[in-house]
N, C-alpha and C positions, 0 to 999 in steps of 0.2 A: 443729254443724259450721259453720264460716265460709264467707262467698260465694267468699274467694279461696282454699280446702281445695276446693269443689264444683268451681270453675273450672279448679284441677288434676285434678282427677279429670276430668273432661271434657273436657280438653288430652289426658289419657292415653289415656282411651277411643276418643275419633278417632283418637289415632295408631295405637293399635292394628289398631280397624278396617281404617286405612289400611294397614297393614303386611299386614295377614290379604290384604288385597287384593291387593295388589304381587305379596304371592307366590306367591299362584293364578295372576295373571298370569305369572308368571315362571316358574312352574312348568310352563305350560299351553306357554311358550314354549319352553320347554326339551325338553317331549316331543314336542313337533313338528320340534324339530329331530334328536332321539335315535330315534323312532321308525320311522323310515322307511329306519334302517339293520340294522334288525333282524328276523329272519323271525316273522309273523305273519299267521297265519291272512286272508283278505281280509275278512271279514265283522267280524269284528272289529277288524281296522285300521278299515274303516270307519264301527264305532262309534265307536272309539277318537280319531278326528280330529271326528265329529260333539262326543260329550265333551268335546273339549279346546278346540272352538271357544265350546259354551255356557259351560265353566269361565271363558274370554276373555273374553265376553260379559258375564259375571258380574259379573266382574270389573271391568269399565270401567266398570256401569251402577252398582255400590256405589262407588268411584270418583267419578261425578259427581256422588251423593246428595248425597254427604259436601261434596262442595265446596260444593254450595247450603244445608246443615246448617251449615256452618260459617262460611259468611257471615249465616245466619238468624241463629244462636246470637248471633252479636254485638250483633245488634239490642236494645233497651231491650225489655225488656215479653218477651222469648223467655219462654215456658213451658219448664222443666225437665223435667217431666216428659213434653210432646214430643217433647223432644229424647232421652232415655229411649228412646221406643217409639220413634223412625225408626233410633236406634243398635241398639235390640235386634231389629228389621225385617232392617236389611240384615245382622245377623249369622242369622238366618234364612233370609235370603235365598243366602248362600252357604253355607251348611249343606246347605240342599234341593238346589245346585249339586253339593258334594262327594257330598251320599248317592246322586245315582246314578253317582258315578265309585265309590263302592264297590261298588255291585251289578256293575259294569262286573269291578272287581277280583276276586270269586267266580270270573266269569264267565272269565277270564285266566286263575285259578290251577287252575279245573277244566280250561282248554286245554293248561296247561304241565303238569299231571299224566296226559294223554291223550300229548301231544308235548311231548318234550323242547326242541326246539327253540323253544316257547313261551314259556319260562321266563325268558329275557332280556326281553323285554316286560313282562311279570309281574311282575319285580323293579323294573324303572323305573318301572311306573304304582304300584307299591305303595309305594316307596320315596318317590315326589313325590306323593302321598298323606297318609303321615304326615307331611311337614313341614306339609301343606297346612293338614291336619285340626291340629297344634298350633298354628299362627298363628289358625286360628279359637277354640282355647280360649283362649289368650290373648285373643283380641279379647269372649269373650263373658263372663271373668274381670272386665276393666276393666268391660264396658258393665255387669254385677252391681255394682259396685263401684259405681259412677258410681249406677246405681238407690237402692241401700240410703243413698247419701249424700242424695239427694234425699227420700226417703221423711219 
């Protein structure tokens, strides 16, 4: 494989990354603003806003990785295969962020099968879920790819 085939590949993989992130944030933004119109349990709402603060959080902290990654990356002398493990890190790093909005999700779909009035919460965190969780296989798709080129 050629330096400028690896260089796409690792043009690709950051934006990925960067995508994976956006729309945790954007997602995290959006139940903050959907949730507080819908009837939900209190104890739950306020996991549900704890959740969606660390998803946030997550969010901007792989966000700024990335910026200092990709100013590294351009240097002379960067190791690929660092670059590798800090791409395959913070897709880790937001993985660990979604797995507990899914345990959060159980925790929702057993409230919306006790009360019905549950169920619109349920639907929203499960629905910005799945987009969440496909921009991260996307994002952990390229950063494999990006690996095996380096290898």
């Amino acid at each position: 494989m050629t330096a400028e085939n690896r260089q796409v590949l690792l043009r690709a993989a950051m934006a990925e990354v960067r995508a994976c992130a956006a729309q945790i944030a954007d997602s995290a933004v959006s139940l903050l603003q959907d949730l507080p119109g819908v009837p939900l349990d209190e104890e739950l709402r306020a996991t549900a806003v704890e959740l969606i603060a660390g998803l946030n959080d997550t969010a901007g902290r792989v966000t700024f990785e990335l910026a200092l990654l990709q100013a590294q990356s351009g240097e002379p002398g960067t190791d690929a295969a660092t670059v590798v493990r800090t791409l395959s890190s913070m897709d880790a790093t937001m993985m660990g962020a979604l797995a507990t909005v899914a345990d959060f999700v159980d925790r929702l779909e057993k409230a919306a099968e006790r009360d019905e009035a549950n169920e619109r919460a349920f639907v929203l965190v499960i629905e910005a879920t799945g987009v969440m969780l496909q921009g991260l296989e996307n994002a952990k798709v390229a950063t494999e790819a990006l690996r095996a080129a380096t290898a």
